[in-house]
Each structure stands twice: as structure tokens, then as C-alpha cells.
Backbone as XML, in Angstrom:
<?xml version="1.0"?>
<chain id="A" units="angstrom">
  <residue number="1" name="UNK">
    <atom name="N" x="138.299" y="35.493" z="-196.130"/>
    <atom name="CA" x="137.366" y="34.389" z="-196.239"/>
    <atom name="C" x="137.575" y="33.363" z="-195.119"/>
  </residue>
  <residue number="2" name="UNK">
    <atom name="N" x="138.843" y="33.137" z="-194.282"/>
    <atom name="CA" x="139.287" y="32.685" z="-193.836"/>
    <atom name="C" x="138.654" y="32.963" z="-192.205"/>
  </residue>
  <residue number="3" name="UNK">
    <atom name="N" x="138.089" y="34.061" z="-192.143"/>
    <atom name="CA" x="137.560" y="34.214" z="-190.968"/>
    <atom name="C" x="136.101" y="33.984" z="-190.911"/>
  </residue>
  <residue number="4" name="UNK">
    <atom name="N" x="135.856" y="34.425" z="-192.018"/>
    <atom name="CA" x="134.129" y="34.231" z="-192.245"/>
    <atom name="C" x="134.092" y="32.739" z="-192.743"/>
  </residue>
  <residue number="5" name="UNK">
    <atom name="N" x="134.672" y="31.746" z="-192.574"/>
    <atom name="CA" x="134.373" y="30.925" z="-192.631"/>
    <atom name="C" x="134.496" y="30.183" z="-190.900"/>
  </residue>
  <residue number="6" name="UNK">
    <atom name="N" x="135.616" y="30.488" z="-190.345"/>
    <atom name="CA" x="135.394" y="30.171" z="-188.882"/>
    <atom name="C" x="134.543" y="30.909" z="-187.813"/>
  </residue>
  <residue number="7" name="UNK">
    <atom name="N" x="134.099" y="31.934" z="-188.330"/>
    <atom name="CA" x="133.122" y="32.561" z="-187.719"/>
    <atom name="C" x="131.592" y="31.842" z="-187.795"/>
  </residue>
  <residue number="8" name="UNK">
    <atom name="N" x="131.241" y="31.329" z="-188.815"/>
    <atom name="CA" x="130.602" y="30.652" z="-189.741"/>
    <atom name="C" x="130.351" y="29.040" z="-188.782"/>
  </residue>
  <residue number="9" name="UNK">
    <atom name="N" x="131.158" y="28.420" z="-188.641"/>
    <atom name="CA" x="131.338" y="27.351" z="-188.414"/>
    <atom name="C" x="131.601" y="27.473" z="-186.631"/>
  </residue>
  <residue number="10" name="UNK">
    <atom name="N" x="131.703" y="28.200" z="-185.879"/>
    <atom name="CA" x="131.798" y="29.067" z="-184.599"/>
    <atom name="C" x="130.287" y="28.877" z="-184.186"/>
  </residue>
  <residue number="11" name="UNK">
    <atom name="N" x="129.687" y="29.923" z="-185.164"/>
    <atom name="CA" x="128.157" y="29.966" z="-184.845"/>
    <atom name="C" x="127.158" y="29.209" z="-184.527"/>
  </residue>
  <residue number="12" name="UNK">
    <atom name="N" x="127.880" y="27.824" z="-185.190"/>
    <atom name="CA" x="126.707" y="26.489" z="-185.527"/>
    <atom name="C" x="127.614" y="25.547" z="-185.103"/>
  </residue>
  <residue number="13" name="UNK">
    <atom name="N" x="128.063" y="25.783" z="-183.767"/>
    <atom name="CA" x="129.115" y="24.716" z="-183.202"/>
    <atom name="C" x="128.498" y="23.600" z="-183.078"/>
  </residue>
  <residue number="14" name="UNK">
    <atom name="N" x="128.800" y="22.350" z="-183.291"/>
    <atom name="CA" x="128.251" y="21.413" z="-183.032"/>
    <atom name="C" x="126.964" y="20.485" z="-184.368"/>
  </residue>
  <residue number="15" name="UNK">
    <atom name="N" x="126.771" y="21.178" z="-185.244"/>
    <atom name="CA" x="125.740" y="20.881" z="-186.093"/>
    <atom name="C" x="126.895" y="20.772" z="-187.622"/>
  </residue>
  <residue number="16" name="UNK">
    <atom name="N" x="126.493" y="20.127" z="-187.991"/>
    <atom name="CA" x="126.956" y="19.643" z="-189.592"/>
    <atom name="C" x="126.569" y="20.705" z="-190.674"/>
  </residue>
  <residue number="17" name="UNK">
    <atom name="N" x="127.658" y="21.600" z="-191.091"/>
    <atom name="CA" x="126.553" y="22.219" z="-192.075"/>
    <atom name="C" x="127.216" y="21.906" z="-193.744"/>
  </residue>
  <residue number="18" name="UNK">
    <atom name="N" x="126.483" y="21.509" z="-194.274"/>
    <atom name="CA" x="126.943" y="21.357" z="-195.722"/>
    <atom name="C" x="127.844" y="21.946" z="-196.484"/>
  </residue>
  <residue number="19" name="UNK">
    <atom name="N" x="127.918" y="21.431" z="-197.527"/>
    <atom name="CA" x="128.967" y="22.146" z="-198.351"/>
    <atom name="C" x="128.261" y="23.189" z="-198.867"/>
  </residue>
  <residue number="20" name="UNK">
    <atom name="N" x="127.469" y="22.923" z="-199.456"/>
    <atom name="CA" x="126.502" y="24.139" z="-200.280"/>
    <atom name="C" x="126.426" y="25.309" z="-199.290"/>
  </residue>
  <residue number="21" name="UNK">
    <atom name="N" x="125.274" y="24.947" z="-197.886"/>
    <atom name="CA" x="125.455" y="26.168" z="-196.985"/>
    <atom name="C" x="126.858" y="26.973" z="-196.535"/>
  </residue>
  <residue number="22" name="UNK">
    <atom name="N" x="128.514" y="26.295" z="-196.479"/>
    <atom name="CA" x="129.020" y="26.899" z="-196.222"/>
    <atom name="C" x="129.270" y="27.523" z="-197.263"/>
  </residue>
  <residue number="23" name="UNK">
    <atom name="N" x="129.122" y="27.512" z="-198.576"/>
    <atom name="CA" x="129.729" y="28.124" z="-199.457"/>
    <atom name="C" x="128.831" y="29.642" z="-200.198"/>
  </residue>
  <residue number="24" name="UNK">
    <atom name="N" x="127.551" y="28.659" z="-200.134"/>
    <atom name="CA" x="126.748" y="30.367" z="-199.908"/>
    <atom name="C" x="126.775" y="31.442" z="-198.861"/>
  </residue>
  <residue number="25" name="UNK">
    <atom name="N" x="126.997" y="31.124" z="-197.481"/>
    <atom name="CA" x="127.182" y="31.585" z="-196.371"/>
    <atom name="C" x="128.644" y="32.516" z="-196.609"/>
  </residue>
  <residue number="26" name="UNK">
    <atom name="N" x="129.574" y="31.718" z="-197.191"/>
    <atom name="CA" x="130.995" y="32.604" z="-196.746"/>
    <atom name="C" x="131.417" y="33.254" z="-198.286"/>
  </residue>
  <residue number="27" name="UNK">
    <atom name="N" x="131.314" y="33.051" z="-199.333"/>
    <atom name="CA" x="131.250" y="33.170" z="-200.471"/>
    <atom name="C" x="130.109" y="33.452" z="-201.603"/>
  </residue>
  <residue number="28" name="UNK">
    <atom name="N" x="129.210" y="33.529" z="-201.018"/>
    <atom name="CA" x="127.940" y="33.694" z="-201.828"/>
    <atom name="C" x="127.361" y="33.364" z="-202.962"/>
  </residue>
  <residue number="29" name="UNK">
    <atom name="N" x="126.378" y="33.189" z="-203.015"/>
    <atom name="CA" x="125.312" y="32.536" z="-204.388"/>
    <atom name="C" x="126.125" y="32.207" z="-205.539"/>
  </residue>
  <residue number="30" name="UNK">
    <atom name="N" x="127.008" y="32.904" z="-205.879"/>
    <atom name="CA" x="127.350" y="32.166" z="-207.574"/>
    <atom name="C" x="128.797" y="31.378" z="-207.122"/>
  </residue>
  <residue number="31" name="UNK">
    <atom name="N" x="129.231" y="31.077" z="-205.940"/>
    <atom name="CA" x="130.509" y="29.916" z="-205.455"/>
    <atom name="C" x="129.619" y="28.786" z="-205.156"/>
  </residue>
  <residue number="32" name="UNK">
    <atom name="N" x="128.007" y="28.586" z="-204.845"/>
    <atom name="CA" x="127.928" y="27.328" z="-204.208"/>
    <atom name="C" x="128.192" y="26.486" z="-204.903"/>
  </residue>
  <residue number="33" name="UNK">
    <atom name="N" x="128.835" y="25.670" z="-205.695"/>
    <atom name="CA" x="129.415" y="24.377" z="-206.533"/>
    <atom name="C" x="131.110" y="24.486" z="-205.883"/>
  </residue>
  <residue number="34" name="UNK">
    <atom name="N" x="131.439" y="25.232" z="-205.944"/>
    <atom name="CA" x="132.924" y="25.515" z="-205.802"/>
    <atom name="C" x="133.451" y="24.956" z="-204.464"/>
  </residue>
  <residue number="35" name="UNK">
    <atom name="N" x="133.280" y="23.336" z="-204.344"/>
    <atom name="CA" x="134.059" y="22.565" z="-203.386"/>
    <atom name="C" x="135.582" y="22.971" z="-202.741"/>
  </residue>
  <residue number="36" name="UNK">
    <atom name="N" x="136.056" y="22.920" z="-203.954"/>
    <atom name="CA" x="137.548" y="23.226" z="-203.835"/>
    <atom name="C" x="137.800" y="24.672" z="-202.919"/>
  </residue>
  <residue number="37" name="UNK">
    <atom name="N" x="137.005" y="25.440" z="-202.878"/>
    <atom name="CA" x="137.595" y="26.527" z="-202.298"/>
    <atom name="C" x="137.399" y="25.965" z="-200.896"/>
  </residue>
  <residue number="38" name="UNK">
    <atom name="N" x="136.309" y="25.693" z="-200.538"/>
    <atom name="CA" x="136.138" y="24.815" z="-199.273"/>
    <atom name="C" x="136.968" y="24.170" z="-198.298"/>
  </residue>
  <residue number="39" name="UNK">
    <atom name="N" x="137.253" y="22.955" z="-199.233"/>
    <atom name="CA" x="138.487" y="22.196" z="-199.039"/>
    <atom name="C" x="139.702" y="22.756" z="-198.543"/>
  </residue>
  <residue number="40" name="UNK">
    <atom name="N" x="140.167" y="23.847" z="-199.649"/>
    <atom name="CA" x="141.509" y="24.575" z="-199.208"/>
    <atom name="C" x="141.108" y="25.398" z="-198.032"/>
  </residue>
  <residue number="41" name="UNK">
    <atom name="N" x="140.208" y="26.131" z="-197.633"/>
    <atom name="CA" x="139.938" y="26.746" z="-196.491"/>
    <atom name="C" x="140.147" y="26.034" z="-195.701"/>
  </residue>
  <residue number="42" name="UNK">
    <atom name="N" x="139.407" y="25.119" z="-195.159"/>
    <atom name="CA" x="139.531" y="24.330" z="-193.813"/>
    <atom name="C" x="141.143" y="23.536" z="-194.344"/>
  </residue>
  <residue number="43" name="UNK">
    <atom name="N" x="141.379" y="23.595" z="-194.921"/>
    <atom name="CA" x="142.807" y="22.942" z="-194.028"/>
    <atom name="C" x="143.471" y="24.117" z="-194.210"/>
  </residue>
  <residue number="44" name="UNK">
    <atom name="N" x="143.866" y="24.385" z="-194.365"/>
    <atom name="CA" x="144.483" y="25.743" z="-193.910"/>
    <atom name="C" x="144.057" y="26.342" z="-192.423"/>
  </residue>
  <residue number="45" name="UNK">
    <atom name="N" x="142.490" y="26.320" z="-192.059"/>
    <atom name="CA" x="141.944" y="26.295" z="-190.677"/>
    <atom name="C" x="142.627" y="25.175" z="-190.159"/>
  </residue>
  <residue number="46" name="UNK">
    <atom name="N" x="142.623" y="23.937" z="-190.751"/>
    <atom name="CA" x="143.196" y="22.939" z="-189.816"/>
    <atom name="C" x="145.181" y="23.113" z="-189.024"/>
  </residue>
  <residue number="47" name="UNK">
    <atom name="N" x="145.192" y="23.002" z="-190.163"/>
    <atom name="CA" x="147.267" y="23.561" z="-189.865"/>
    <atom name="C" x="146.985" y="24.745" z="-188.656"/>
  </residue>
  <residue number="48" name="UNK">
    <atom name="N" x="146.177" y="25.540" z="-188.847"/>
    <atom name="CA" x="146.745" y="27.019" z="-187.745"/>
    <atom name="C" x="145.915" y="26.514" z="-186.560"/>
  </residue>
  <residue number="49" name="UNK">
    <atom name="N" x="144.426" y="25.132" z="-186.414"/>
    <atom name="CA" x="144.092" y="25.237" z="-185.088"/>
    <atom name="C" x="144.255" y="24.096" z="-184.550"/>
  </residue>
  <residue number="50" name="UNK">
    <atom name="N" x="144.557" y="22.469" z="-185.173"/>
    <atom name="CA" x="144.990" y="21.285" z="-185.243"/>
    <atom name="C" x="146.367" y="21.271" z="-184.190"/>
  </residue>
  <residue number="51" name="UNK">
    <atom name="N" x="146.300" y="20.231" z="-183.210"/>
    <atom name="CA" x="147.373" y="19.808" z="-182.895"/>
    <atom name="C" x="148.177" y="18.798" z="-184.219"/>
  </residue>
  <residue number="52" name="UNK">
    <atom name="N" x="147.102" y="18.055" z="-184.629"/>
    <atom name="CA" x="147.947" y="17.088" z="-185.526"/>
    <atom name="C" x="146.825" y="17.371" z="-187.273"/>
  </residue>
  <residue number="53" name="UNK">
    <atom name="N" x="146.465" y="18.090" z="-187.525"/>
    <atom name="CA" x="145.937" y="18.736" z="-188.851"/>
    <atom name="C" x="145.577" y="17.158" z="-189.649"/>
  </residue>
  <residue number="54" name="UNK">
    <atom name="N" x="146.102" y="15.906" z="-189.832"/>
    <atom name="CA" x="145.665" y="14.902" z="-190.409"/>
    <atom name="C" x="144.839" y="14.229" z="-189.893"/>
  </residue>
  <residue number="55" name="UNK">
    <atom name="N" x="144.695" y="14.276" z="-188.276"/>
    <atom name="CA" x="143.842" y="13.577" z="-187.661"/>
    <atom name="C" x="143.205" y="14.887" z="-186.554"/>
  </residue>
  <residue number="56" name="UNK">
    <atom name="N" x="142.320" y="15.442" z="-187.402"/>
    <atom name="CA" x="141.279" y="16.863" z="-186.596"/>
    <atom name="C" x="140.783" y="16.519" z="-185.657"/>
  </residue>
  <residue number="57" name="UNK">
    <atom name="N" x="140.415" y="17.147" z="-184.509"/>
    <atom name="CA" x="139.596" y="17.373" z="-183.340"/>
    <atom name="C" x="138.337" y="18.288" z="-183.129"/>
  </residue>
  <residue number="58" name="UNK">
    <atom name="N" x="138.646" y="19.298" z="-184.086"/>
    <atom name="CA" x="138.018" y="20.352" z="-183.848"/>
    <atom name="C" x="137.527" y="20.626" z="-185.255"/>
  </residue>
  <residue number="59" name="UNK">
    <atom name="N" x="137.792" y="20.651" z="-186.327"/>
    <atom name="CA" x="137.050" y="20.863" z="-187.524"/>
    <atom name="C" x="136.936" y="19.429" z="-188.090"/>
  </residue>
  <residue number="60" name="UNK">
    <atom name="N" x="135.641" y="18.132" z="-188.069"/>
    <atom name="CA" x="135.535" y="17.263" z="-188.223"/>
    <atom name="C" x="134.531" y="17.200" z="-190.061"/>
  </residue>
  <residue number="61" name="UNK">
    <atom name="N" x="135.250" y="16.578" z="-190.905"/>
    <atom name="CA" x="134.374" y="16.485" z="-192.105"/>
    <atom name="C" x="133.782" y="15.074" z="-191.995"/>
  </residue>
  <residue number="62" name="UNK">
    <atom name="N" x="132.002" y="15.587" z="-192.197"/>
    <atom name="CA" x="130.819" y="14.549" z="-192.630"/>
    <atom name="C" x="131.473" y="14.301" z="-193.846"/>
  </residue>
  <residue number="63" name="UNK">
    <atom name="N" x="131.413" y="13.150" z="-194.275"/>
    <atom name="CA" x="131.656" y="12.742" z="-195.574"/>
    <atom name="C" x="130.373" y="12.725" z="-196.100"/>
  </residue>
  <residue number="64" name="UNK">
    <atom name="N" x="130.665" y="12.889" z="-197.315"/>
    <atom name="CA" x="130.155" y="13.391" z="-198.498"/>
    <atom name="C" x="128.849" y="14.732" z="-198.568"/>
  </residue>
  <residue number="65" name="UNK">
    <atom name="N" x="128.703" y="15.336" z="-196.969"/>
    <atom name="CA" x="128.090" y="16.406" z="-196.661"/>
    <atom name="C" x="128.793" y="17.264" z="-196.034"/>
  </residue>
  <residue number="66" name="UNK">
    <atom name="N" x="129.358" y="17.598" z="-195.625"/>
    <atom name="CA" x="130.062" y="18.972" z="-195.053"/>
    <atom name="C" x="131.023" y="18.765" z="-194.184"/>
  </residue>
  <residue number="67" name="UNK">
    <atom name="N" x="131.052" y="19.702" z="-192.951"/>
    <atom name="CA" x="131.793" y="19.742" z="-191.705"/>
    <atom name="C" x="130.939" y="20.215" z="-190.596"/>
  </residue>
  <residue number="68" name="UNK">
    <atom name="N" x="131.922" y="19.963" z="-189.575"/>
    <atom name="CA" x="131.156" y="20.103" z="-188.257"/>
    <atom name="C" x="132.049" y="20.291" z="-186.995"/>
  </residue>
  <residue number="69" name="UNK">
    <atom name="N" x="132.303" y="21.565" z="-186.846"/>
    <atom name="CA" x="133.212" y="21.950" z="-185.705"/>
    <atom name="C" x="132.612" y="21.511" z="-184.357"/>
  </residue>
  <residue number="70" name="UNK">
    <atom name="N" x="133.623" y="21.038" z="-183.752"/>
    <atom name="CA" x="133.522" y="20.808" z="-181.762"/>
    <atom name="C" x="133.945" y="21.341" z="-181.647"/>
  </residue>
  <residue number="71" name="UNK">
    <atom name="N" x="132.706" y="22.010" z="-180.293"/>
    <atom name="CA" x="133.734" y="23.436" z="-179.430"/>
    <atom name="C" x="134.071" y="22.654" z="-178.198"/>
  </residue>
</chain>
């Protein structure tokens, strides 16, 4: 899941995509509510691509709508 979610977020570099879309996108139709899996994904993305994982560069979260990777 871990890849299909940076693959995911790769694709649409630069654009904000929601929580809902990532979660139908990488997990499909009956996870979209399921924040939490979300959450734990990207930081876990954050620790392995983060110089400093508390303060991101590269996987940036919209609050209270999604994330939004810089390439």
C-alpha cells in the first residue's frame, strides 16, 4: 500500500488530493472514511523520505483536506 500510495501522490505532483481520493485510489471504495490508515501511511512515507519527518518538504498536509507532494 505503501507504494501505491507514493506512486499515487508521484502522479499528481504538485496538486492537493484529498483524503477521500487518496483512499479510494490506494485502498478502494469501502476504506474511503478510513483516515487513520492514511495518516499512518504518509508518515511512515515521511521517516523513509524526510530529512527531518516533523517538519516535511516533500509530502506537505492541506489541513483538513489532504496532502500534496513537491517534486
Amino acid at each position: 500500500m505503501e507504494y501505491k500510495l507514493l506512486t499515487t501522490l508521484l502522479k499528481n505532483s504538485g496538486k492537493v488530493l484529498t483524503h477521500r481520493y487518496l483512499l479510494r485510489e490506494v485502498w478502494g471504495p469501502q476504506d474511503s472514511q478510513e483516515n487513520h490508515y492514511l495518516r499512518v501511511f504518509v508518515a511512515n512515507l515521511r521517516r523513509k523520505l524526510e530529512d527531518d519527518p516533523a517538519q516535511p518538504r516533500f509530502i506537505l498536509t492541506e489541513q483538513g483536506i489532504g496532502y500534496r507532494l513537491i517534486g
